[in-house]
C-alpha positions in Angstrom: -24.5 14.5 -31.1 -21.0 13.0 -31.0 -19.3 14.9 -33.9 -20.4 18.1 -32.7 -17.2 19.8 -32.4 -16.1 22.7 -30.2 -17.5 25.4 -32.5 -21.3 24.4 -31.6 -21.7 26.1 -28.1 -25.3 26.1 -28.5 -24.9 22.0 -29.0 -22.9 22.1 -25.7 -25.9 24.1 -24.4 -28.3 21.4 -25.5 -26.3 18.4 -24.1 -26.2 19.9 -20.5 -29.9 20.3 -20.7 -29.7 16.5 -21.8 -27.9 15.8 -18.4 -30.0 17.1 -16.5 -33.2 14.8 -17.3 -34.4 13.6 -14.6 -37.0 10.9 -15.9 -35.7 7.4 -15.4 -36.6 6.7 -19.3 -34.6 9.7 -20.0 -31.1 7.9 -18.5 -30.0 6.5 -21.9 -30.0 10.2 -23.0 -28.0 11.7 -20.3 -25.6 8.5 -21.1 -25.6 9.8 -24.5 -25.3 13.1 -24.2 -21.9 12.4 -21.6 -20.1 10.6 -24.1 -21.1 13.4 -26.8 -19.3 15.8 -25.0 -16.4 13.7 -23.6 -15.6 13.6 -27.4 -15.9 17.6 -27.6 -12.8 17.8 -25.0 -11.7 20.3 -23.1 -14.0 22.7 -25.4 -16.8 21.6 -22.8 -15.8 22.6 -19.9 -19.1 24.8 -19.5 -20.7 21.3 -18.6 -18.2 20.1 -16.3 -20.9 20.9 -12.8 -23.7 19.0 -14.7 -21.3 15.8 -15.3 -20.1 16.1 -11.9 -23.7 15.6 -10.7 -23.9 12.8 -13.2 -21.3 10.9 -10.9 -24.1 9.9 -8.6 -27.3 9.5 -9.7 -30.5 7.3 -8.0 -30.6 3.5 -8.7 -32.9 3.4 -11.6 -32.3 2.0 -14.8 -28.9 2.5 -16.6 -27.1 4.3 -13.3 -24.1 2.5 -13.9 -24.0 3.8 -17.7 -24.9 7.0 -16.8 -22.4 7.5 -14.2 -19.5 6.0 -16.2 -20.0 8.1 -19.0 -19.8 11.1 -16.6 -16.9 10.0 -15.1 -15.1 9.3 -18.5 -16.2 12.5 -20.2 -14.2 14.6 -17.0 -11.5 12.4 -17.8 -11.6 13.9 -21.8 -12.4 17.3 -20.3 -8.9 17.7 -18.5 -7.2 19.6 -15.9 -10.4 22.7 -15.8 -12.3 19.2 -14.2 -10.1 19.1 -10.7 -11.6 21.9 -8.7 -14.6 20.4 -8.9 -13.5 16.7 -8.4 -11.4 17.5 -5.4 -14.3 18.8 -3.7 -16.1 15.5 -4.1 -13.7 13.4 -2.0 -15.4 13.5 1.2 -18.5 12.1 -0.9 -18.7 8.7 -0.1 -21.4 8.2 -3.5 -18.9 9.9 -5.7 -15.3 9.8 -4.0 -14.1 6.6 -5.9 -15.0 8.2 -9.2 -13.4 11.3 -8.4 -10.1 9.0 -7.0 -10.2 7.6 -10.3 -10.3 11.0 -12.4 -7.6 12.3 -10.7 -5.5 9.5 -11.2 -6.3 9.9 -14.8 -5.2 13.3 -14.6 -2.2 12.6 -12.4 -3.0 14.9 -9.7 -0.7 13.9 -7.2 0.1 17.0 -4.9 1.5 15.3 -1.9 -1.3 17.0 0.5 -3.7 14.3 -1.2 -1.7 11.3 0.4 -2.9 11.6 3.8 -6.5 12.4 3.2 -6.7 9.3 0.4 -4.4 7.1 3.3 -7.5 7.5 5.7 -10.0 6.9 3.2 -8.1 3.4 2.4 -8.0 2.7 6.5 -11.8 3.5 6.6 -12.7 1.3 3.8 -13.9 -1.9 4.8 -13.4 -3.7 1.0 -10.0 -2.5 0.0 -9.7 -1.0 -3.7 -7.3 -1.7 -6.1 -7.5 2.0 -8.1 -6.1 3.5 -4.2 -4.4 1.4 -3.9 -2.7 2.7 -7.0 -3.3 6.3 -6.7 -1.4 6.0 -3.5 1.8 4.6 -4.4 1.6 7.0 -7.7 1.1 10.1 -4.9 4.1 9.1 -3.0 5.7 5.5 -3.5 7.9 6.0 -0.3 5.0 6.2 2.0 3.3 3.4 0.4 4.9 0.7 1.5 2.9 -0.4 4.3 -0.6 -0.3 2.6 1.3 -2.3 -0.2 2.3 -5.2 2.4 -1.1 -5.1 3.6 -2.6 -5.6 0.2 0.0 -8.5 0.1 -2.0 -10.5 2.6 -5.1 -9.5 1.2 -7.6 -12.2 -0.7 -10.1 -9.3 -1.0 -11.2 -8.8 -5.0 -12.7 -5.7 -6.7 -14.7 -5.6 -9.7 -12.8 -2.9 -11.8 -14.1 -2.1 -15.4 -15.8 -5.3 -15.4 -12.6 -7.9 -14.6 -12.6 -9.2 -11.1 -8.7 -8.2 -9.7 -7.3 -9.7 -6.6 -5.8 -7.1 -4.6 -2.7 -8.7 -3.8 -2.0 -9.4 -7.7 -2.4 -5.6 -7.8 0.0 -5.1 -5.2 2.8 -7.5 -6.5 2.1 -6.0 -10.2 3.1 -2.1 -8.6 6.0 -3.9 -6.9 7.4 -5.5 -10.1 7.0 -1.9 -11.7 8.5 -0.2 -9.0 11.6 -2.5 -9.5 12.1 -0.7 -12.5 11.4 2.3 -11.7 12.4 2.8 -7.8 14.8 -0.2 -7.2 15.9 0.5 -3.8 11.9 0.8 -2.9 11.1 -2.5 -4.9 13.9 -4.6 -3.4 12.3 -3.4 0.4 9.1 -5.2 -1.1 10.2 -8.4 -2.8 10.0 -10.8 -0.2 6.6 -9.6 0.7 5.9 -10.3 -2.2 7.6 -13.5 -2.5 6.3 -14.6 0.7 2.4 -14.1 -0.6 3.4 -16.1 -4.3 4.4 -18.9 -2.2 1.1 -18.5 -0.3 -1.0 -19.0 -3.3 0.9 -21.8 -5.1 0.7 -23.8 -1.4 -3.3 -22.6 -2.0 -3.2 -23.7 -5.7 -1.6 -27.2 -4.5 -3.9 -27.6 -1.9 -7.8 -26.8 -3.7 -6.6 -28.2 -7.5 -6.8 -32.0 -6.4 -10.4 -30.8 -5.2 -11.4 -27.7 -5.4 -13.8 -26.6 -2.9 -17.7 -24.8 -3.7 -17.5 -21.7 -6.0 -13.7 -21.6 -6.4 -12.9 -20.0 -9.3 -9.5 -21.9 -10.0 -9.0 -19.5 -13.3 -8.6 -16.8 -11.9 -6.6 -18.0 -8.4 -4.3 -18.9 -11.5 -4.3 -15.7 -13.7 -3.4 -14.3 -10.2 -0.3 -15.3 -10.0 0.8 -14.4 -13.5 0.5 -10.8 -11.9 3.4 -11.7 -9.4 5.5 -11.4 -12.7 9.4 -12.7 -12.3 8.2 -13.9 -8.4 6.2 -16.2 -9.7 9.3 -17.7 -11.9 10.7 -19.6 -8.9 7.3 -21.6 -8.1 7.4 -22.5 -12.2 8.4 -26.5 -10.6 5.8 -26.9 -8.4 3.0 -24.9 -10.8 4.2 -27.6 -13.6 3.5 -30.7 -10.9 0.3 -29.6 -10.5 -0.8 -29.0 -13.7 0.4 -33.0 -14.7 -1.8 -33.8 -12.1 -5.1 -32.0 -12.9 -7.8 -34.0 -14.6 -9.0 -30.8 -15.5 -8.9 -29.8 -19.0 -9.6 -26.0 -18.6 -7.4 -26.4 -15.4 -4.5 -27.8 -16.9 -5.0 -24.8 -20.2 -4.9 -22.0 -17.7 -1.7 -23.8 -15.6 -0.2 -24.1 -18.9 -0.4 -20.5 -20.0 0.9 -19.7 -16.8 3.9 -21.5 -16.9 3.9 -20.2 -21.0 5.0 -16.8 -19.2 6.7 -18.1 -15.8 8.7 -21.6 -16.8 12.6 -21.0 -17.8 11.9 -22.7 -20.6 8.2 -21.9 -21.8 8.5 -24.4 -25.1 6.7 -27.7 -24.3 3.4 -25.3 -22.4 3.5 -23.5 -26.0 3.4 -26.6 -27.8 0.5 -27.7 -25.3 -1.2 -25.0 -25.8 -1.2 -25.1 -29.6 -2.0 -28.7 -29.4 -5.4 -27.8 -27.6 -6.2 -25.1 -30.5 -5.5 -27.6 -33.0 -7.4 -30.2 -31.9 -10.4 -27.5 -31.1 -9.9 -26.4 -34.5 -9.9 -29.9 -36.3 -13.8 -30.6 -33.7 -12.1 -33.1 -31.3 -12.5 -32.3 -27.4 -13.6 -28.8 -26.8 -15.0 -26.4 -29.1 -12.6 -23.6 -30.3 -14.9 -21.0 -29.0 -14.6 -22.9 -25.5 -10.4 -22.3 -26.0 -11.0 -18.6 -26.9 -13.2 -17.8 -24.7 -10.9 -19.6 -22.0 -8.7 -16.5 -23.6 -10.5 -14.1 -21.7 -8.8 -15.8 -18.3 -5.5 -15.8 -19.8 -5.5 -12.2 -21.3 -3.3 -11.2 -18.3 -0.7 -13.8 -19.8 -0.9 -12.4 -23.3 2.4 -9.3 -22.5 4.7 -12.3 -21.6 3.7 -14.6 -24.3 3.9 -12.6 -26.8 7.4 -12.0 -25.8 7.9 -15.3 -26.1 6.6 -15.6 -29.7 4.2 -17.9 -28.6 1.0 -15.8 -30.1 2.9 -16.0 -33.3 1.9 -19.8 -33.2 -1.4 -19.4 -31.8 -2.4 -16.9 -34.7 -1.3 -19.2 -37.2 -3.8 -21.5 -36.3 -6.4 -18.7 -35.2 -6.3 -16.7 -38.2 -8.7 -18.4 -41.0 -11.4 -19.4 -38.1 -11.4 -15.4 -36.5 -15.7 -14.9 -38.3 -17.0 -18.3 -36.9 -15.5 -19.0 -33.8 -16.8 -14.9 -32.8 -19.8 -16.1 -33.7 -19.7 -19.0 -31.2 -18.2 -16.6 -28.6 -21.2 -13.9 -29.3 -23.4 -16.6 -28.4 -22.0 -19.0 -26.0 -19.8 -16.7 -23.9 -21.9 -13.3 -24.2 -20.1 -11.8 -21.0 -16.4 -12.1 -22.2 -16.9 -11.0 -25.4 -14.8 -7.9 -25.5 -11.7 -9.4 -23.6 -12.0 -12.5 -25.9 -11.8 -9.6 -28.8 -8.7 -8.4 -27.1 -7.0 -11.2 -27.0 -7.9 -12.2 -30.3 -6.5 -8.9 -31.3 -3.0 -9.6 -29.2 -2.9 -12.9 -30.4 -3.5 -11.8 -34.3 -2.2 -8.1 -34.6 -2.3 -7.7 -38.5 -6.3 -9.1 -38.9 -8.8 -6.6 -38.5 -11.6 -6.7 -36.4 -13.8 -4.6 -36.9 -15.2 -7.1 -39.9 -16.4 -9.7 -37.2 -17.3 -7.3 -34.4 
């Protein structure tokens, strides 16, 4: 089904009949048949209403499979898709896939901002993709929901990695210093104001963190804060001396890998605990790269500081037999452990051990 090509109509045909199965054991099809013609392209724009229904379907097995491959195949479709996804913003089943279509598609007619601005006031849980689509539609009136966002300990699940909305907020604002300066300086000491508020947090839970606190990723938070975070690099360092944590003191260390003026000694930490994993004292190396998964986020700024280069060298000959150990010890972060395998070792090939 999935080489197809735009030349077989009566294929394109076929697959919409496949969408339109109704039979709960007939969901892996329609999932199929979605990502059959999000390959085909634009060429299939004939099935765009039948994938459109495909955004919502009942909860039976394989919705969320379904649906995605729906959403993505609009995505591959193209611009003949946004007719039919603006009309599904008033949808409450379907408006977030549709919000994220169009920012695919980079619809952002001004109109949209107001409409998408009461949607975010409406929402109880906040979500970071409007949050995004927001400030894309017109940065200048985003401002408020972005200081907002700044207080915010709310966390989405997005594409199966669990974001803080504030780390998504400080990450725009660091962009927007780029790209908008005299709009990012307006933000920075919102932002600088809610770093300081999670290293005081951080300070506060490490010594004893309280029931289901996931330390990891109140750390990998703050690598999202980006330069803001740099200035907190001190206090981030006394706390990770402190921690009688070993996966503790690993993520504090890739932190301050990215954040410390002078990132050396956390390298040399940090390549420490892959040697010894590799040589079978302390931890296993799958335990180290599958703690990868929560430092993936770090992976941009280390790499800038040549500290993967190290990493791989001590990676490289164990890539078969410690994804074997991932596979089966840490079945859940498999793919982002594969990415930052990938980061950390760009000229070995994958697709051997996958």
């Amino acid at each position: 089904m999935e080489t197809i090509g735009s030349h077989r109509p009566e294929a394109i045909r076929a697959l919409v009949r496949a969408l339109g199965r109704e039979s709960e054991t007939f969901y892996f099809v329609r999932e199929r048949a979605a990502r059959a013609l999000g390959r085909v392209g634009p060429a299939a724009s004939t099935a765009i209403p039948a994938l459109v229904r495909n955004l919502a379907v009942p909860d039976k097995h394989n919705r969320d499979g379904v649906c995605a491959a729906a959403e993505d195949a609009l995505k591959s479709i193209g611009p003949d898709a946004i007719p039919h996804v603006l009309t599904l913003l008033s949808d409450p089943e379907r408006k977030s896939r549709a919000i994220r279509i169009l920012q695919h598609l980079n619809v952002c007619e001004p109109s949209l901002f107001e409409p998408m601005l009461q949607t975010w006031k409406q929402s109880e849980k906040k979500d970071p993709i409007l949050l995004r689509y927001l400030v894309q539609i017109s940065p200048e009136k985003a401002g408020g929901i972005l200081r907002e966002a700044l207080e915010s300990d709310q966390q989405a699940e997005v594409g199966g990695e669990t974001l803080y909305l504030d780390a998504v907020a400080a990450q725009i604002v660091v962009e927007l210093q780029s790209s908008k300066p005299g709009l990012g300086s307006d933000l920075a000491e919102s932002v600088k104001r809610a770093a300081a508020r999670l290293v005081a947090g951080l300070e506060k839970d490490i010594p004893a963190p309280p029931a289901n606190c996931n330390l990891s990723a109140r750390i990998t938070r703050l690598a999202y804060y980006g330069p803001f975070a740099r200035p907190f690099a001190g206090r981030v360092e006394s706390i990770a001396k402190a921690t009688q944590n070993d996966m503790t003191a690993i993520s504090l260390s890739a932190l301050l890998a990215c954040i410390a003026d002078d990132p050396r000694p956390h390298i040399k930490y940090l390549c420490g605990i892959m040697r010894a994993a590799d040589a079978g004292h302390g931890m296993g190396m799958a335990g180290v790269i599958g703690y990868m998964s929560a430092w993936s986020a770090f992976s941009p700024a280390m790499a800038a500081q040549k500290s993967l280069d190290k990493i791989a060298a001590i990676m490289g000959r164990r890539i078969a037999p410690v994804l074997r150990e991932i596979r089966s010890e840490y079945p859940d972060r498999i793919d982002k452990c594969l990415e930052a395998i990938e980061k950390a070792t760009p000229n070995k090939s994958m697709h051997a051990t996958k």
